[in-house]
VEXDREN-2710 file (C-alpha; in Angstrom, 1 decimal):
% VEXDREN-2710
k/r/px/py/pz
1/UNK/-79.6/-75.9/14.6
2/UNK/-79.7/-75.1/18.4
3/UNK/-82.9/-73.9/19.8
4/UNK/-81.3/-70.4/20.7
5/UNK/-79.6/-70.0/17.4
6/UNK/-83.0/-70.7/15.6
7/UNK/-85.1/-68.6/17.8
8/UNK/-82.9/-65.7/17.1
9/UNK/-82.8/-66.4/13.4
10/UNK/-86.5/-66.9/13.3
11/UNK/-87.0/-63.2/15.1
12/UNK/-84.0/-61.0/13.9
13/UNK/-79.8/-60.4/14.6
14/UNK/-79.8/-57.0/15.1
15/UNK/-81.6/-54.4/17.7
16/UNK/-83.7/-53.2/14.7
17/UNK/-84.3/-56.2/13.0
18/UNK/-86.2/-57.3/17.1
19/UNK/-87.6/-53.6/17.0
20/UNK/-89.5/-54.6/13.6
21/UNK/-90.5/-57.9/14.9
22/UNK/-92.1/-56.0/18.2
23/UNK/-94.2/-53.6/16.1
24/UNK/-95.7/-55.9/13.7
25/UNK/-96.6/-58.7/16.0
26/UNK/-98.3/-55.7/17.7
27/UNK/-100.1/-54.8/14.7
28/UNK/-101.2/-58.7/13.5
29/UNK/-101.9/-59.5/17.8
30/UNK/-99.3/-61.9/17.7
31/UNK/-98.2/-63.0/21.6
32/UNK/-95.9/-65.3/20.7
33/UNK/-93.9/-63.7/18.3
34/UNK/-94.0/-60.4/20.3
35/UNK/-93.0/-62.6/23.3
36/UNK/-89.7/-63.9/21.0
37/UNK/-88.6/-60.1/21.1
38/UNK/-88.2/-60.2/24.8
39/UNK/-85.1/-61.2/26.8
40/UNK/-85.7/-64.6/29.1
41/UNK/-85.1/-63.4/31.9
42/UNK/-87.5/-61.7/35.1
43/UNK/-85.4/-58.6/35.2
44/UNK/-86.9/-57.1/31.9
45/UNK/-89.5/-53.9/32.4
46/UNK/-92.8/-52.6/30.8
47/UNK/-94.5/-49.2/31.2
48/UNK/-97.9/-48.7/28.8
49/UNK/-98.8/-45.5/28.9
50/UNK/-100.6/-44.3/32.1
51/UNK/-100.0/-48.0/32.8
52/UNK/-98.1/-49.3/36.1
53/UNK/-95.0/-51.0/35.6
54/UNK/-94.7/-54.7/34.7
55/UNK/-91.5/-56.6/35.8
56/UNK/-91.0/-60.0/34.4
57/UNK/-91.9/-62.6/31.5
58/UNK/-95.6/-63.3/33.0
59/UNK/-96.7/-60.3/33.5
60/UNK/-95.6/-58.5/30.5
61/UNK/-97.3/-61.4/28.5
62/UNK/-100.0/-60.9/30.4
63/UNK/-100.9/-57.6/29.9
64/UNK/-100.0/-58.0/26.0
65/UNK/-102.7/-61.0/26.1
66/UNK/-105.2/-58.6/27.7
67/UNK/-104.5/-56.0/25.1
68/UNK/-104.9/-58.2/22.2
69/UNK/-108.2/-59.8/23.6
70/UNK/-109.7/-56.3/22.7
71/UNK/-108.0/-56.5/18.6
72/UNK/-104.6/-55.3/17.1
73/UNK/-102.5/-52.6/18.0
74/UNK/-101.9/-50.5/15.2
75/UNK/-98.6/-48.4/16.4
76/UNK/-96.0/-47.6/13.9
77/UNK/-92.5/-46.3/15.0
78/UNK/-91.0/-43.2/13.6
79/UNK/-88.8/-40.5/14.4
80/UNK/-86.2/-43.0/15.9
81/UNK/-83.4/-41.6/17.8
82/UNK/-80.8/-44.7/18.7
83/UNK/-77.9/-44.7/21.4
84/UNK/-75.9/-48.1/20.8
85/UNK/-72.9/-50.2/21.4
86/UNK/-71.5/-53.2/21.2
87/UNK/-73.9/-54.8/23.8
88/UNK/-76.9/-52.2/23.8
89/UNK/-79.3/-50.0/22.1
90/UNK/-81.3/-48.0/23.1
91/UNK/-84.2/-46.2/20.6
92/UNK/-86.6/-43.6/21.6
93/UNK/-89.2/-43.1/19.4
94/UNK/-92.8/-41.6/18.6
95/UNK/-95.2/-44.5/18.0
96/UNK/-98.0/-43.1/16.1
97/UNK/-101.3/-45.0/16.6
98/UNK/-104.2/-45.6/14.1
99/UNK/-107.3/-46.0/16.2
100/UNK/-110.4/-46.9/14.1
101/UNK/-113.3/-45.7/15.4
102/UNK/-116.8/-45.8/14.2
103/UNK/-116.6/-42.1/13.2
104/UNK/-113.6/-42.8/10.9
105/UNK/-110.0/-43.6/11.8
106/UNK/-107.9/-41.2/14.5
107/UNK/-104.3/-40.5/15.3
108/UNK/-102.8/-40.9/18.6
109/UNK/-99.1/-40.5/19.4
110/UNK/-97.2/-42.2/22.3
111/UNK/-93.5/-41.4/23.1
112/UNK/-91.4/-44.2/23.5
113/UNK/-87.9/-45.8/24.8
114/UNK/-87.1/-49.2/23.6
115/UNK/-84.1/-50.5/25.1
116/UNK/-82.3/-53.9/23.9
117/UNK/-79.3/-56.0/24.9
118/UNK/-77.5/-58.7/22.9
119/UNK/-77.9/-61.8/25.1
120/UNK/-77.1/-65.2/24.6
121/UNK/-80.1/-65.7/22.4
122/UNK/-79.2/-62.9/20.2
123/UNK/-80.7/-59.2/20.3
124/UNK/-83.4/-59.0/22.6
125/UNK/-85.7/-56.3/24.3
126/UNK/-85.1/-55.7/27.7
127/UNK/-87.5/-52.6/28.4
128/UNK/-90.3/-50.5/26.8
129/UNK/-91.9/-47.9/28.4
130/UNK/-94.5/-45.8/26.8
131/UNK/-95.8/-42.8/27.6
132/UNK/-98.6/-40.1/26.5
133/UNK/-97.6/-38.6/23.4
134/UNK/-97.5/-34.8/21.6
135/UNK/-100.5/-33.6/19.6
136/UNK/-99.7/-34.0/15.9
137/UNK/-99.0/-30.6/15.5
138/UNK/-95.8/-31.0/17.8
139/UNK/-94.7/-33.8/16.0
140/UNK/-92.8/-31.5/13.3
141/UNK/-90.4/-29.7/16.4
142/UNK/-89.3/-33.6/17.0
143/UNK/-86.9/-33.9/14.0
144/UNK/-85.5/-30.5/14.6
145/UNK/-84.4/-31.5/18.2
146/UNK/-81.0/-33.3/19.3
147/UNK/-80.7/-36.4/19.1
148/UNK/-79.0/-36.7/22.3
149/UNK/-80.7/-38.8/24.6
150/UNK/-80.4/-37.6/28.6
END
């Protein structure tokens, strides 16, 4: 099997299957595999929350290295809201963060747009950005709100 063909098969087909493969290589501080999610090419963006943003392969690995030198990431997605077509998708989400601290384990909501573009390796991310999220008590309006995306 082709190297592209078994990359894609190793990390997903579809926009969500890539989107799955993001979060829990966030959540087990995989680089590599999170890297696999991620178009090969120096066009593709990052924005972390209150973060600057990140243009290209290196850097983006970079900052996920730094970020996983300090442990795991434990964001979960939900409340997706997807825009897609035959080449794109484009989900915007709530990823709700489990922090453990020594007091006992916190929530922490960040709001973000995950945007992905069949390429010739398959499905792959082309941007996240992630920004400061709603307190939990906000969380509830979400689902109640269109799902159009501006």
């Amino acid at each position: 099997m082709p190297k592209a063909k078994l990359q894609a098969a190793t990390v997903g087909g579809s926009a969500d299957e890539i989107e799955a493969a993001f979060y829990e290589a966030l959540q087990t501080g995989d680089t590599e595999r999170l890297m696999a999610c991620w178009a090969d090419e120096e066009n593709i963006v990052c924005v972390h929350p209150g973060g600057p943003r990140l243009l290209g392969l290196q850097s983006i690995r970079d900052s996920f290295t730094t970020m996983f030198a300090n442990g795991v990431i434990s964001a979960y997605p939900e409340h997706l809201h997807k825009v897609e077509s035959i080449t794109s998708a484009v989900h915007n989400l709530v990823e709700r963060i489990v922090l453990e601290l020594p007091e006992g384990s916190q929530e922490a909501f960040v709001l973000a747009t995950n945007v992905y573009m069949r390429t010739a390796q398959g499905w792959r991310m082309v941007a996240h950005h992630a920004s400061p999220g709603t307190p939990q008590e906000m969380l509830a309006h979400i689902d109640a709100m269109p799902s159009v995306l501006h």
